[in-house]
C-alpha positions as CSV (number, residue, x, y, z in Angstrom):
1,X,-45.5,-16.0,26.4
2,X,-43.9,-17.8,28.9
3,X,-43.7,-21.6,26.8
4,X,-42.2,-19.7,24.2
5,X,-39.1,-18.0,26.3
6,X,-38.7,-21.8,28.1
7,X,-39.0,-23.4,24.5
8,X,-35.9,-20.8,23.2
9,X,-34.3,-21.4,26.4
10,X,-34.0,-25.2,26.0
11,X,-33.5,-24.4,22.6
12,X,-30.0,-22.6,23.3
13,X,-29.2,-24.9,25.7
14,X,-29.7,-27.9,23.1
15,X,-27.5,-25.7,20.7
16,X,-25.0,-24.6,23.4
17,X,-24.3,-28.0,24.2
18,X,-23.9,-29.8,20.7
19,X,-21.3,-26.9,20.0
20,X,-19.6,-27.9,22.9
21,X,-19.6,-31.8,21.9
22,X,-19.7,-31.9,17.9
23,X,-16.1,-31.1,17.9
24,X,-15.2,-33.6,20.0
25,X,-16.8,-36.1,17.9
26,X,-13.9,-36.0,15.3
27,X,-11.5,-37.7,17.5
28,X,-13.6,-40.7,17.8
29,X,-13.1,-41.6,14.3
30,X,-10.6,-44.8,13.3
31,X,-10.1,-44.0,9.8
32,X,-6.3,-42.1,9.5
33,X,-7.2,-39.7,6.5
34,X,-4.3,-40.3,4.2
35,X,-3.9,-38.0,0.3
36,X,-5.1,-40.1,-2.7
37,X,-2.4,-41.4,-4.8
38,X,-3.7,-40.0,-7.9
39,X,-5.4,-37.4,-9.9
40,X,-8.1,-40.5,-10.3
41,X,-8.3,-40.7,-7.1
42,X,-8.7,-37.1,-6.0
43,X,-11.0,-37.1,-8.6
44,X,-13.3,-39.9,-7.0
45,X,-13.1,-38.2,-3.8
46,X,-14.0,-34.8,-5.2
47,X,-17.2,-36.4,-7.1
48,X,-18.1,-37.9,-3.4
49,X,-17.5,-34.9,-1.8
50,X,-19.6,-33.0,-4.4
51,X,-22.6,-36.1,-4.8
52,X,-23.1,-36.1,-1.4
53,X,-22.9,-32.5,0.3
54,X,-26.3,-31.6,-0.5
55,X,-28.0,-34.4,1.3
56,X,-25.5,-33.6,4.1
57,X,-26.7,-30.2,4.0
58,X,-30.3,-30.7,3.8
59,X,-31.1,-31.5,7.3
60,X,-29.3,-29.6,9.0
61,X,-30.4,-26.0,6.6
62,X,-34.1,-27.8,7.0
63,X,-33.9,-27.6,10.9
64,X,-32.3,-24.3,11.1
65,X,-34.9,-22.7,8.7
66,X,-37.4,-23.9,11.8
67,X,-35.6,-22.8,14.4
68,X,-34.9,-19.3,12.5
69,X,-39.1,-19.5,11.6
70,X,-39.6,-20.0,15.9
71,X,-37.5,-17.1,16.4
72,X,-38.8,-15.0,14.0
73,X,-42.4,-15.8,15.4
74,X,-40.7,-15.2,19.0
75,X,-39.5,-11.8,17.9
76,X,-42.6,-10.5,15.9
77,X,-44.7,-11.5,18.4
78,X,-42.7,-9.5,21.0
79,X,-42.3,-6.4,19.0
80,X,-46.3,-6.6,18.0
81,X,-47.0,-7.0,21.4
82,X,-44.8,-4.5,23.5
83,X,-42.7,-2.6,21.0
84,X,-45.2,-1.6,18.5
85,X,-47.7,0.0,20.8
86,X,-45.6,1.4,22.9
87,X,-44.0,3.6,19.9
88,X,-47.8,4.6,18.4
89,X,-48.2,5.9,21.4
90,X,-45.3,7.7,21.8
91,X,-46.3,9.0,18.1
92,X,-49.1,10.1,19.5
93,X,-48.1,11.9,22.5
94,X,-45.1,13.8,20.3
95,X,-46.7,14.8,16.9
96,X,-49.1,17.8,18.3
97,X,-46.6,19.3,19.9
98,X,-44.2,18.4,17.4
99,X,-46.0,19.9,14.1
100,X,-47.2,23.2,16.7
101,X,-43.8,23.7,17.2
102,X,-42.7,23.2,13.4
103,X,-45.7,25.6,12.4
104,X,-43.9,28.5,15.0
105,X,-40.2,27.8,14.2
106,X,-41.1,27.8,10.1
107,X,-41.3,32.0,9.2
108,X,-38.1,31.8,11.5
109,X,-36.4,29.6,9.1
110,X,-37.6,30.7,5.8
111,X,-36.3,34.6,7.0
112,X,-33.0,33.1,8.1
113,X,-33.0,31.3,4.7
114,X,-33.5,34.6,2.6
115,X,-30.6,36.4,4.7
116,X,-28.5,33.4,4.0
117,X,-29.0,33.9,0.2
118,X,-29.1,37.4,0.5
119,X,-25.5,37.3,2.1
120,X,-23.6,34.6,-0.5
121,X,-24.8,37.0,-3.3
122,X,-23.3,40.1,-1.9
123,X,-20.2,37.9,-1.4
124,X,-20.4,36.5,-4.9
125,X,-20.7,40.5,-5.7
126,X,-17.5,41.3,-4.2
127,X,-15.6,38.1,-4.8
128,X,-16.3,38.8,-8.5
129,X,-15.5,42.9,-8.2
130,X,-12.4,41.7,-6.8
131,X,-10.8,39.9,-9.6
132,X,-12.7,42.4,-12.0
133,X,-13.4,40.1,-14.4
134,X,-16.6,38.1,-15.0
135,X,-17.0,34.5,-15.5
136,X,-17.6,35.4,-19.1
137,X,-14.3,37.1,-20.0
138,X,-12.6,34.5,-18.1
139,X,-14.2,31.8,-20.8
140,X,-13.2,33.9,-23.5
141,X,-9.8,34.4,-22.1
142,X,-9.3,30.5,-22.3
143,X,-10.4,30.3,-25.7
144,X,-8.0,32.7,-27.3
């Protein structure tokens, strides 16, 4: 475990560093990027931009893949090794208990579910009583 934490170590560090230097890189250049002239000539450039940017690309997208691919098998590895059965047995431990007490708290629940019913009708009784007229002659009201 330990060669793969020193391999993303040196990894970041490799990473951390070319983000620091990479930028810098673009002031070492001698060629003053000037507009093309013309439409032609923007349209040359554009061609060149576009004929070349998945080659560009390519490396770079290949060696991040692997770098993604060693993390990944960093991560899974850790979460299979310490993660994983840490939580099974924390299921474990928890579910007895768990479905004893959902087994005691469940005629509790279903009563206070029948007085909750029981209640909204009686107010839907004396909502309705109160207007003294049912949803029916209401309908018929707005049809007339």
């Amino acid at each position: 475990m330990s060669a793969r934490y020193n391999l993303l170590y040196h990894i970041i560090i490799i990473l951390s560093i070319a983000g620091l230097l990479l930028p810098g890189f673009s002031f070492a250049q001698n060629q003053p990027s000037t507009p093309p002239e013309t439409l032609e000539g923007t349209k040359t450039i554009g061609e060149k931009i576009l004929k070349d940017l998945p080659q560009a690309l390519k490396e770079p997208w290949q060696e991040a893949m692997r770098v993604w691919g060693k993390m990944a098998d960093i991560w899974s590895g850790w979460w299979n090794s310490y993660i994983l059965p840490w939580l099974k047995s924390f299921w474990q431990n928890i579910k007895a208990p768990l479905i004893k007490e959902m087994e005691r708290r469940k005629p509790i629940i279903e009563e206070e579910f029948e007085k909750e019913k029981k209640e909204i009708k009686e107010e839907i009784k004396i909502e309705a009583s109160k207007t003294g007229k049912s949803l029916w002659d209401r309908f018929k009201e707005l049809i007339r």
